[in-house]
C-alpha positions in Angstrom: 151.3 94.8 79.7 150.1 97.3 82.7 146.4 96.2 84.1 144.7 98.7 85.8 141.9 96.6 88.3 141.6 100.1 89.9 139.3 100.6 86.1 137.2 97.7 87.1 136.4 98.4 90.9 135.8 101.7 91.1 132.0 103.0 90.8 131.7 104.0 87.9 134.0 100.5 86.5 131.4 98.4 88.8 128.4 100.2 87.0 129.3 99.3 83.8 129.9 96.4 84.7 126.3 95.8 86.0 125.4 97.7 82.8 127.0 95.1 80.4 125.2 92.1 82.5 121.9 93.5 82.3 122.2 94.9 78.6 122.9 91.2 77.7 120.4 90.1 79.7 117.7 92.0 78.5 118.8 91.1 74.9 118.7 87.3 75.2 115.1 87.4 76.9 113.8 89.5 73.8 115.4 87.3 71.4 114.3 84.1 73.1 110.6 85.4 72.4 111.1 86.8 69.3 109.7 89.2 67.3 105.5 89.8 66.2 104.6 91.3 62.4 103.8 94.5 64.4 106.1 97.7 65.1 109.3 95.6 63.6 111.1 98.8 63.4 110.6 99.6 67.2 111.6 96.1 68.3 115.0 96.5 66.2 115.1 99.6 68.0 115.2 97.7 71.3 117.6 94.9 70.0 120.1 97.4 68.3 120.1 99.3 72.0 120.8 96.4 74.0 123.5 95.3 71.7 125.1 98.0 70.9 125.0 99.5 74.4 126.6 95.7 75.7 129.5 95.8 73.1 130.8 99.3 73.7 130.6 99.0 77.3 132.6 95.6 77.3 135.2 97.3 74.8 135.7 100.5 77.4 136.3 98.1 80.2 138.4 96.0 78.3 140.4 99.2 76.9 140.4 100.9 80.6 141.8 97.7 82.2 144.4 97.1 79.8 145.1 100.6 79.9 145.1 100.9 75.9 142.6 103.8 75.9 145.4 106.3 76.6 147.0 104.6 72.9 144.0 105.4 70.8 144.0 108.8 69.1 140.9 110.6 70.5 139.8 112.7 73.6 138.6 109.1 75.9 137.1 111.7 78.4 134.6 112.4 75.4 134.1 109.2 73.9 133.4 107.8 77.1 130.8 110.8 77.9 129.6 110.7 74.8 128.4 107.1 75.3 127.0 107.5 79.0 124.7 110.0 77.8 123.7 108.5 74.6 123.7 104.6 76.2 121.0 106.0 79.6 119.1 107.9 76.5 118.6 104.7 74.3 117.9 102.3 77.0 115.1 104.6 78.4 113.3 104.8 75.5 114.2 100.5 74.7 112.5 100.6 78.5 109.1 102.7 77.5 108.8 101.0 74.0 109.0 97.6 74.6 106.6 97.1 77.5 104.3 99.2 75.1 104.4 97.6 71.9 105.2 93.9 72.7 105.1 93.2 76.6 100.9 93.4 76.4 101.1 89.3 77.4 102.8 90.5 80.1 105.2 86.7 80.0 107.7 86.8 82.6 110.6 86.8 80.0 109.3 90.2 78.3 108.9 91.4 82.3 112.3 90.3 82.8 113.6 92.4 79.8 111.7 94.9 81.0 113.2 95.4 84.4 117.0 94.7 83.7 116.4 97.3 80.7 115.1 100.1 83.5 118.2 98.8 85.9 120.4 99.4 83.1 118.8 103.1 82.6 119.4 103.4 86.1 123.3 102.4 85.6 123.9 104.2 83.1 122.2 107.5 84.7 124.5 106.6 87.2 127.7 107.1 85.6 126.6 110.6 84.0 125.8 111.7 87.3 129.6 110.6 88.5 131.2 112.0 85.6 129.1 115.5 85.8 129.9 115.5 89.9 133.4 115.6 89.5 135.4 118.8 90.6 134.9 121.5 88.0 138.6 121.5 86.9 138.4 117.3 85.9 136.0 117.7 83.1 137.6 119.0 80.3 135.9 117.2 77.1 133.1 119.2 75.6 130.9 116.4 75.8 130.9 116.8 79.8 129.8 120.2 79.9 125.6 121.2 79.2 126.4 122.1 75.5 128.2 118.7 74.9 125.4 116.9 76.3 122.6 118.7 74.6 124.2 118.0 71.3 124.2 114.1 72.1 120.2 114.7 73.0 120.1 116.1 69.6 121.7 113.3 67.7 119.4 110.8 70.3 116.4 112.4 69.5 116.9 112.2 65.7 117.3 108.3 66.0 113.8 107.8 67.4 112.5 110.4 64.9 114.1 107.9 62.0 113.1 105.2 63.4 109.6 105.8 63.1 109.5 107.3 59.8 107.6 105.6 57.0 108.4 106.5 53.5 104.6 106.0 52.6 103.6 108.4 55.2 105.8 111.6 53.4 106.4 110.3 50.0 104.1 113.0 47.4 104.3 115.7 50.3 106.8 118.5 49.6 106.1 119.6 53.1 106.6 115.9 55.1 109.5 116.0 52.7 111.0 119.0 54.0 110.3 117.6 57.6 112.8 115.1 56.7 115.3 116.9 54.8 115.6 118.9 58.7 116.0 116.1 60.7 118.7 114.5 58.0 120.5 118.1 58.3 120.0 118.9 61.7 121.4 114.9 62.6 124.1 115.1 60.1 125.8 118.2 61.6 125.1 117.3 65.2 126.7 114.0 65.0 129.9 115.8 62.7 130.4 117.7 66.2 130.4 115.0 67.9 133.1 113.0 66.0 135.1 116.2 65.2 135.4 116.7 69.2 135.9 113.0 69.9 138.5 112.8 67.4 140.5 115.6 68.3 139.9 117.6 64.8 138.4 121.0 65.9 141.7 122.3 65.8 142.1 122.0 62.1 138.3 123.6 61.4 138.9 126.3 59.1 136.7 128.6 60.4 135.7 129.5 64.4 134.1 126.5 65.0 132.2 127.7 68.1 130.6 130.9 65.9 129.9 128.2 63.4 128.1 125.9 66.2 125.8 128.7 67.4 125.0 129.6 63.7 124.1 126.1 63.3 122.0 125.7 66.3 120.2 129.1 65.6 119.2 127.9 61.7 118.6 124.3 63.6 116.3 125.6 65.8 114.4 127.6 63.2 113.9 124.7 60.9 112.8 122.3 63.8 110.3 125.5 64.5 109.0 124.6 60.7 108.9 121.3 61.2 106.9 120.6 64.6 103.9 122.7 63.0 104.2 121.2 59.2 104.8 117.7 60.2 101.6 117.3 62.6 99.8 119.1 59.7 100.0 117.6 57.0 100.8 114.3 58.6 97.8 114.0 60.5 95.5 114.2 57.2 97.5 111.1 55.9 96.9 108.9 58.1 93.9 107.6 60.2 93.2 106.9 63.7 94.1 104.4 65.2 96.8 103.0 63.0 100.5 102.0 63.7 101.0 104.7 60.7 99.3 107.1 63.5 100.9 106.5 65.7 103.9 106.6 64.4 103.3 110.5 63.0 102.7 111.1 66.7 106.0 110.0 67.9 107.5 112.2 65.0 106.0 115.4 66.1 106.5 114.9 70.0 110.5 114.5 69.0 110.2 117.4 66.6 109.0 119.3 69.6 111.3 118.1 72.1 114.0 118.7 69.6 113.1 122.2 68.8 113.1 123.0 72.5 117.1 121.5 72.7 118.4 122.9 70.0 116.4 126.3 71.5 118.5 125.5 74.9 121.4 124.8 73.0 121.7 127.8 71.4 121.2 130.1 74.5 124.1 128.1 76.1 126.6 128.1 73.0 125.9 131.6 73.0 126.8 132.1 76.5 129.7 130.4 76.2 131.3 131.8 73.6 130.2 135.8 74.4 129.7 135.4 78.2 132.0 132.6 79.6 132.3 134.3 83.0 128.6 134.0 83.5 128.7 130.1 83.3 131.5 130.0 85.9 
């Protein structure tokens, strides 16, 4: 079996490398403390970032090194975007919401999470940065260019959005309920663009799948547009301040916001691509 060590001591090989130390760091220091009756779904948040950030990043070193990732049947220049973005997006927001919610004690394991999760921000921004500084004919996955990552911001910002729903907050509100029926839509084909382009499948796509991605971000955009003035609306009169429940209709309409303004980006761009590539150039 060929070993590549060139995979492990190059920069962006030595940042994940940090990035797995510290993700597994940060995990073991929440666990030790353990978890309070309040904002459970925010510390799963946390945990499921560290973890899940710590065992994709040990399987792309350990598929780099043994050299198996040019055996598995899917762009790796994608995947391996694809996770960058999303694994610096998930640890800044594990790195904002923990100190918030449960570091108020301030004990030095919670400030010890706190500052290896920022470090691993920090790595993982690192290796975006490498992978988007490469000459202009080296990225070739569609996950490397602007459009590519806007998508994964799409699918990022949908996560948080979920995780802070509560079904008593929307249940008996056709208008919360349509609020989530966007996000579940909006998610659902973002992330099927995703796996279509990591797997390698746009090619069997019936249809001109970039026409169909700009028609999709276009009706996306509109319905987030619904959904950042309906949710704050009606959610508001719910719920009463302060209250985790208020709180957590806050979070929701920031991200519906953010999201709007993405999918708003990510239109203009898709549309430039596919009508005006020269101007991109």
């Amino acid at each position: 079996m060929n070993l590549s060590v060139r995979s492990l001591t190059d920069p962006v090989g030595l940042l994940r490398m940090v990035a797995l130390v510290l993700t597994c760091l940060s995990f073991g220091l929440v666990a030790s403390v353990g978890v309070t009756s309040v904002a459970t779904s925010y510390w799963a948040w946390c945990m499921f970032t560290w973890c899940f950030c710590s065992f994709f990043t040990l399987l792309v070193l350990i598929l780099e090194f043994t050299m198996l990732n040019t055996k598995v049947p899917m762009s790796w220049e994608d995947f391996t975007t694809a996770f960058a973005m999303l694994a610096t997006l998930m640890c800044l927001a594990a790195s904002i919401i923990y100190p918030i919610f449960f570091a108020g004690g301030a004990g030095p394991r919670e400030i010890g999470a706190t500052v290896a999760s920022w470090f691993c921000f920090l790595a993982y921004s690192g290796e975006v940065v490498l992978t988007r500084l490469r000459p202009r004919g080296q990225i070739s996955g569609f996950l490397s260019t602007a459009s590519g990552l806007l998508k994964i911001l799409e699918t990022f910002l949908a996560c948080i959005i979920f995780t802070s729903l509560e079904p008593a907050t929307f249940q008996g509100s056709p208008g919360l309920q349509w609020c989530v029926a966007v996000y579940c839509l909006c998610f659902i084909f973002a992330l099927l663009v995703i796996l279509l382009t990591i797997g390698r499948l746009l090619s069997y796509f019936p249809a001109s799948f970039e026409r169909v991605v700009i028609v999709s971000n276009v009706l996306a955009a509109a319905m987030y547009a619904t959904a950042m003035v309906i949710w704050p609306l009606y959610g508001f009169q719910r719920t009463t301040k302060p209250s985790p429940a208020w709180d957590e209709v806050l979070v929701v309409t920031f991200m519906s916001i953010l999201n709007f303004i993405v999918y708003t980006v990510d239109s203009v761009f898709s549309i430039r691509m596919v009508f005006w590539p020269e101007a991109l150039s």
